[in-house]
C-alpha positions in Angstrom: 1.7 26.6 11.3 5.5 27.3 12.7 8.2 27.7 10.0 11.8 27.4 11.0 12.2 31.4 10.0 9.2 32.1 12.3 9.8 30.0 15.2 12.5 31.3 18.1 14.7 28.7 19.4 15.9 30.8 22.2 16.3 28.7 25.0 14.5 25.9 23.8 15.2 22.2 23.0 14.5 20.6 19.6 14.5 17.4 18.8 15.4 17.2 15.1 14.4 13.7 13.3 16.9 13.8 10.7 18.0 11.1 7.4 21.4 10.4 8.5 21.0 7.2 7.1 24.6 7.9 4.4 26.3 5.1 2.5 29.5 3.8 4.2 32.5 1.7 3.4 34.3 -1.2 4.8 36.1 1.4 6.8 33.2 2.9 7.6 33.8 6.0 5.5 31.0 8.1 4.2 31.0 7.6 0.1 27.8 10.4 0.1 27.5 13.2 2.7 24.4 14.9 1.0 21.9 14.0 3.5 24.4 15.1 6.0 25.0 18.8 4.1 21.0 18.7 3.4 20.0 18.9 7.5 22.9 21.1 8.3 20.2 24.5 8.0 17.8 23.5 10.3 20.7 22.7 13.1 22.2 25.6 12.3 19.3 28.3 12.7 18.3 26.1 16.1 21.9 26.4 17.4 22.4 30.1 16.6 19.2 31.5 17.8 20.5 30.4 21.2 18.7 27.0 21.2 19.5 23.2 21.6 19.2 20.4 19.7 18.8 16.5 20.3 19.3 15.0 16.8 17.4 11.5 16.2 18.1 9.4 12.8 18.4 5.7 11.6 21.2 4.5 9.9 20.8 1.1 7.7 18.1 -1.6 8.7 19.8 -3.2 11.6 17.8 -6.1 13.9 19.0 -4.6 17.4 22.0 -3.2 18.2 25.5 -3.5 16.3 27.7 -2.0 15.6 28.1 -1.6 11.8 25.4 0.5 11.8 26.5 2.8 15.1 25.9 6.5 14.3 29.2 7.1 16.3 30.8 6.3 12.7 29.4 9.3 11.3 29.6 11.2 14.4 32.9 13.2 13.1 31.4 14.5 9.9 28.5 15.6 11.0 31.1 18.0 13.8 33.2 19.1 10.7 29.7 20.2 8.8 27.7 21.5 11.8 31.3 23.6 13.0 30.7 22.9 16.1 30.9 19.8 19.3 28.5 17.5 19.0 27.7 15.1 22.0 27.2 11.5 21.2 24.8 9.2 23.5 25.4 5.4 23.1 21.3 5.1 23.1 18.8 6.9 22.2 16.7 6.1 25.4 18.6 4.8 28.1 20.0 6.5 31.1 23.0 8.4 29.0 20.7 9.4 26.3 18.4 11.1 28.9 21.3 12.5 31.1 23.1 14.1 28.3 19.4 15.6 26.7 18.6 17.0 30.1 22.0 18.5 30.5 22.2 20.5 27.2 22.9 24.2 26.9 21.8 26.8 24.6 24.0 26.2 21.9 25.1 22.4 22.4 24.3 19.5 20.1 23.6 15.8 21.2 23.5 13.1 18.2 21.6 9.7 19.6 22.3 6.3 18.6 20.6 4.7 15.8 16.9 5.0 16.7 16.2 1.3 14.3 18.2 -0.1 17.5 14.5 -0.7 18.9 12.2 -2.5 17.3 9.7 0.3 18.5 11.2 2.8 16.1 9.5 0.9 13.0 6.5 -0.3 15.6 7.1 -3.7 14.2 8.0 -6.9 16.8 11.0 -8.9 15.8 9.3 -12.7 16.1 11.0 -15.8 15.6 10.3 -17.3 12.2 8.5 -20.2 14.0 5.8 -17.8 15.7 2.4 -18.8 16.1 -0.6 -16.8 15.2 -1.1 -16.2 18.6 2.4 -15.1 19.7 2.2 -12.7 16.6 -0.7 -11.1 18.0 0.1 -11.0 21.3 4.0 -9.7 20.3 1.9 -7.0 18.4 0.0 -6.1 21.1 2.8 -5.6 23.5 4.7 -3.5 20.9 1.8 -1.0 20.8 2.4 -0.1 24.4 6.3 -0.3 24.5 6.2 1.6 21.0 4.0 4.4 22.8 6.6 4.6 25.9 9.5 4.9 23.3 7.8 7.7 21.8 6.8 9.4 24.7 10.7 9.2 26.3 11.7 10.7 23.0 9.7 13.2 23.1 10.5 14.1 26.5 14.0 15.6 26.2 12.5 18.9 23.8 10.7 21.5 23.6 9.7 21.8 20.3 9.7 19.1 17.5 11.2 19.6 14.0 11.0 17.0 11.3 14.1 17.2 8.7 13.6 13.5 7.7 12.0 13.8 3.6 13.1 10.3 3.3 11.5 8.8 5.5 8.3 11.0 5.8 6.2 8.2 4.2 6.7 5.9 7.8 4.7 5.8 10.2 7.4 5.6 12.9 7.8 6.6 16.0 10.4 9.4 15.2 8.8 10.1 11.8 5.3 11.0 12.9 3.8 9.4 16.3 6.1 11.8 18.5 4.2 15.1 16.8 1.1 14.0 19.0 3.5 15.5 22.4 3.4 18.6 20.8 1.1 21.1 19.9 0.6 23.0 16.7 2.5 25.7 17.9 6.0 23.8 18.8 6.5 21.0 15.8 7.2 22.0 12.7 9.2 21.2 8.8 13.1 21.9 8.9 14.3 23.7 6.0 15.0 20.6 4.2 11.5 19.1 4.6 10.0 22.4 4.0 11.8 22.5 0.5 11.0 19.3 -0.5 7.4 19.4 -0.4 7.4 22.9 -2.1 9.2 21.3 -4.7 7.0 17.9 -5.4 4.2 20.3 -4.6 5.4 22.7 -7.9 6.0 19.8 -10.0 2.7 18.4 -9.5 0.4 21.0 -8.8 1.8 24.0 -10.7 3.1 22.2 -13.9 4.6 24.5 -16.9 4.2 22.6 -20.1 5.2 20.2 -21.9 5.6 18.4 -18.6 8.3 15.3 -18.9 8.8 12.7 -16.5 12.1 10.2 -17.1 11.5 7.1 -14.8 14.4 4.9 -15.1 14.4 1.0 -13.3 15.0 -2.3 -13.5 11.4 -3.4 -12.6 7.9 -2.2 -13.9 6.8 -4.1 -10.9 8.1 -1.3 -8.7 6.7 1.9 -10.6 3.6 0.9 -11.8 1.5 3.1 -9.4 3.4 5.9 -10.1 3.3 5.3 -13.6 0.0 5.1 -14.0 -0.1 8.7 -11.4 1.8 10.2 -13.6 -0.2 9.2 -16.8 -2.7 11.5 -15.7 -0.2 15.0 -14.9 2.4 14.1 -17.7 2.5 15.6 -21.3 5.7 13.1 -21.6 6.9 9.8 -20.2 10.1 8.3 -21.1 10.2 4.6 -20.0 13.7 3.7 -19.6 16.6 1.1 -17.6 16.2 -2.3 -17.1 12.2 -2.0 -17.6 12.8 -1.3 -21.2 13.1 -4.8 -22.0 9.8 -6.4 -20.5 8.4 -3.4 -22.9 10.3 -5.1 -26.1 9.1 -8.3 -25.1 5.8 -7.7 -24.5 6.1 -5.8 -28.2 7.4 -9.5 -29.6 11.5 -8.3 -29.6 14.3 -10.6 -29.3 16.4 -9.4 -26.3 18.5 -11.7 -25.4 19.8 -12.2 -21.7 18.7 -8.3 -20.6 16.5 -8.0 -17.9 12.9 -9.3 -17.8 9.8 -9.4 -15.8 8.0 -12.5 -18.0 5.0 -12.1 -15.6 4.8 -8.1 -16.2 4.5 -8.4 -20.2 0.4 -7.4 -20.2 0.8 -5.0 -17.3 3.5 -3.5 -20.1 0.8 -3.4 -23.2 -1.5 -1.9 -21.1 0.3 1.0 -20.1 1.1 1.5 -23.7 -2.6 1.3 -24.7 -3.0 3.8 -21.1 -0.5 6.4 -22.6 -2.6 6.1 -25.8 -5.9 6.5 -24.6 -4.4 9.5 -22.0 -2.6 10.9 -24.9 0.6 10.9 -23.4 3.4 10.8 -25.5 4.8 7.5 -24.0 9.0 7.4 -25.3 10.4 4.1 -24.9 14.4 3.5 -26.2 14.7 2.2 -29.7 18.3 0.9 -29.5 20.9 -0.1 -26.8 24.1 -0.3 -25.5 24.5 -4.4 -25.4 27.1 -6.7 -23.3 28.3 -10.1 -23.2 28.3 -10.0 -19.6 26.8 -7.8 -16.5 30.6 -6.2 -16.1 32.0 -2.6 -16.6 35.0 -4.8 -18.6 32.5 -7.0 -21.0 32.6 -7.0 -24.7 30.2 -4.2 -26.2 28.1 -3.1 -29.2 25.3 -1.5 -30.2 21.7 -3.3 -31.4 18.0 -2.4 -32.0 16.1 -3.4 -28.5 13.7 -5.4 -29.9 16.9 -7.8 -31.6 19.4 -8.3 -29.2 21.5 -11.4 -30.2 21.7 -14.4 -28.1 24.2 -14.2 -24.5 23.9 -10.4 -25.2 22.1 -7.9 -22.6 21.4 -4.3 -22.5 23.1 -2.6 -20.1 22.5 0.9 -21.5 20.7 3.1 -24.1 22.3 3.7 -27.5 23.1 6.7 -29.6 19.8 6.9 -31.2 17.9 6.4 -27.5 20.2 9.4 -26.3 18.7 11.7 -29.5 15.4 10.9 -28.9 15.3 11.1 -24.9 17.5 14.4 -25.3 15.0 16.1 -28.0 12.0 15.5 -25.5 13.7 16.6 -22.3 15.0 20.1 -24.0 11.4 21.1 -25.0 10.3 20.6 -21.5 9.5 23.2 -19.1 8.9 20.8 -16.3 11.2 17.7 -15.6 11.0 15.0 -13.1 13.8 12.3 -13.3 13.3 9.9 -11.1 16.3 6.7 -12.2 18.7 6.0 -14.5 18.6 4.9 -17.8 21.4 2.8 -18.0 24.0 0.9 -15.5 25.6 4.0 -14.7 27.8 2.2 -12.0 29.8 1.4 -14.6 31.5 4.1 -16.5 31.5 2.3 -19.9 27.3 2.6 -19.4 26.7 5.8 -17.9 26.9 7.6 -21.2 23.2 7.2 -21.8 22.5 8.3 -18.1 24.8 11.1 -18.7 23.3 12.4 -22.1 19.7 12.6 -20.1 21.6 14.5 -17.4 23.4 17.3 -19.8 19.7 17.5 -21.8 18.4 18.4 -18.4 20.6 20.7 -17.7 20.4 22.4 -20.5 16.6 22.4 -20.6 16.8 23.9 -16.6 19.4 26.9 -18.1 16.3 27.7 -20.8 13.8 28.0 -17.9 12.7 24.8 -17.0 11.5 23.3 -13.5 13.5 19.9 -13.0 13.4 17.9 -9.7 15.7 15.0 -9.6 14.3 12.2 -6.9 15.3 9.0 -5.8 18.8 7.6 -4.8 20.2 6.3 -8.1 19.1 9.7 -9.9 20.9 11.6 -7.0 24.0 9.3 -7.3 24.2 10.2 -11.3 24.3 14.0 -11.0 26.4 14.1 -8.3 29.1 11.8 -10.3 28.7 14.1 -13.4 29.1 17.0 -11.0 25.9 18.4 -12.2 24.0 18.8 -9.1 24.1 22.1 -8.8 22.5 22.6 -12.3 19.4 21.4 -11.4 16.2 23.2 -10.1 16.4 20.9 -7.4 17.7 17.6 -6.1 15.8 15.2 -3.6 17.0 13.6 -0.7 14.0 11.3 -0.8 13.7 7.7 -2.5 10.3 5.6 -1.8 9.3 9.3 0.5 9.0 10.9 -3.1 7.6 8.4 -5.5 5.1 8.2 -2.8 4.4 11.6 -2.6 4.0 11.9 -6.4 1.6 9.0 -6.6 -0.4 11.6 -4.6 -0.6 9.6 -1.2 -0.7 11.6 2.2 2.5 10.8 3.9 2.4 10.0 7.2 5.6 12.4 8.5 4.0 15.5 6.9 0.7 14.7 8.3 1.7 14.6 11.7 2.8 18.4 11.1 0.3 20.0 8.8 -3.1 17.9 9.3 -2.8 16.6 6.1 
């Protein structure tokens, strides 16, 4: 298989599937630029070995076209990071977006509109809520064809195909992984980006140093049960932590008062105690918290046990002893995955647990350790305590990399590799 070092992009034209998809303002400012700065390699080494490159991403989850979710917002940034002009088509398959692909030189860059402008991106027809069994299926139907066609135009302006896209690699879309079929195995290939992230989860999971710890942060235990459960098999251990601490004290018979709760998750809780017991996994679960008299950065605060959390109070954070006892785990780890925060780290008077987590890394990755920091809230929190760079490494990937961990094939990588 190609790798961007081995493949020549002399002459060629790439399209790059890229994760463009950055927060934005009112003003439509970017507040984060890392997915930017991640995919800036790969269009780099394309643009100086004397090749071209058509750059496809979606921003948002927009219903059609609009223009709070244009790319043309983000169009600056990504000139200032790339150093060079970027074109900018107002589609990404009409006439404009064709012209300006089939008029590129050896060194040029063209950026397309938001490819989640067509419903045939995500392959998914956009029905009225009335629909009828039988308009759905026929809707569906005629997607599958006009979802081929969009693929097939898009894969029409390059030569080669490189996927640079880690978070969305587990879609099936047509950007993400139907497009690879125009190509053979000798002109689609990982960007540097996508390349690193698999080596990464690949380390993590299939070359784990010991004592392996995984943090997994969250308000819901709804959401990360699969990986849970995945990672009760690989991990030596788990710390349970966030707003899914909670439905854990319940189900244990604490008092905790307004703080989060999934009532209908309390047995799905026990059992992954009694799992962790019978896997012997050292399952660490917060003993006290940082409680509130309201979900606000201004509220009144204490401290409490999170099994006796007074009336009208919530936990919106760990506590001292929590911090201790997460802290002495993490620095006898040699490999760390942190994947959400512990706390509502939003707010600055709860981000100290978050934080403490975050320096314990840190310091266990300075001693040796492996630590991969996934998912977006995890990325936000080293990058506001400006520890990013202290890290073994830091995904770009949300719902790409818990997915990947739970050990399922993902669809963007299997289009490349066979598997």
């Amino acid at each position: 298989m190609q790798t961007m070092d081995s493949f020549n992009f002399a002459g060629k034209k790439a399209f790059v599937r890229v994760d463009f998809n950055v927060p934005l303002d009112e003003n439509f400012n970017i507040t984060d630029d890392t997915r930017i700065r991640a995919a800036v390699p790969t269009l780099k080494k394309i643009l100086k070995d004397g090749g071209s490159v058509i750059i496809g991403s979606h921003l948002g989850r927009p219903k059609g076209p609009t223009d709070k979710y244009s790319l043309k917002h983000i169009l600056p940034r990504v000139k200032e990071l790339l150093g060079a002009d970027v074109e900018f088509a107002n589609d990404c398959v009409g006439e404009e977006a064709v012209a300006k692909a089939a008029a590129l030189q050896p060194g040029q860059a063209l950026l397309l509109e938001n490819l989640r402008f067509y419903a045939e991106e995500e392959g998914k027809p956009r029905l009225a809520e009335d629909a009828t069994p039988e308009e759905t299926a026929e809707a569906k139907k005629a997607m599958k064809e006009s979802q081929k066609e969009f693929t097939k135009k898009l894969a029409s302006y390059a030569d080669v195909y490189v996927n640079d896209a880690f978070g969305t690699a587990h879609r099936a879309h047509a950007s993400t992984a139907l497009i690879a079929d125009y190509f053979d195995e000798d002109h689609k290939l990982f960007g540097y980006l996508l390349q690193n992230e698999i080596v990464a989860v690949e380390k993590v999971m299939n070359d784990t140093q010991r004592p392996f710890t995984a943090i997994m942060g969250g308000s819901k235990v709804s959401t990360k049960i699969d990986i849970i459960k995945n990672l009760l098999d690989k991990v030596d251990n788990l710390i349970l932590a966030g707003g899914m601490t909670y439905t854990f004290a319940k189900a244990d018979g604490g008092k905790i008062g307004n703080s989060i709760v999934e009532d209908d998750k309390l047995a799905l809780a026990q059992e992954i105690v009694e799992l962790a017991k019978e896997k012997g996994v050292n399952l660490v679960l917060a003993t006290d918290a940082k409680i509130a008299d309201s979900f606000s950065n201004d509220a009144k605060t204490d401290f409490a046990p999170v099994k006796d959390i007074p009336d009208g109070w919530e936990g919106l954070d760990i506590g001292p002893e929590s911090e201790k006892l997460f802290a002495d785990v993490i620095k006898n780890s040699k490999t760390i995955l942190w994947n959400g925060p512990v706390g509502v780290f939003e707010f600055d008077n709860f981000d100290h647990g978050s934080r403490a987590v975050s320096d314990a890394i840190v310091e266990a990755t300075q001693k040796g350790a492996f630590s991969l920091i996934g998912g977006g809230d995890s990325v936000a929190c080293v990058n506001k305590f400006g520890q990013a760079d202290e890290m073994s490494y830091v995904s770009t990937g949300g719902g790409a990399l818990l997915e990947f961990i739970e050990g399922k094939v993902l669809p963007g990588i299997k289009a490349i590799r066979g598997y």
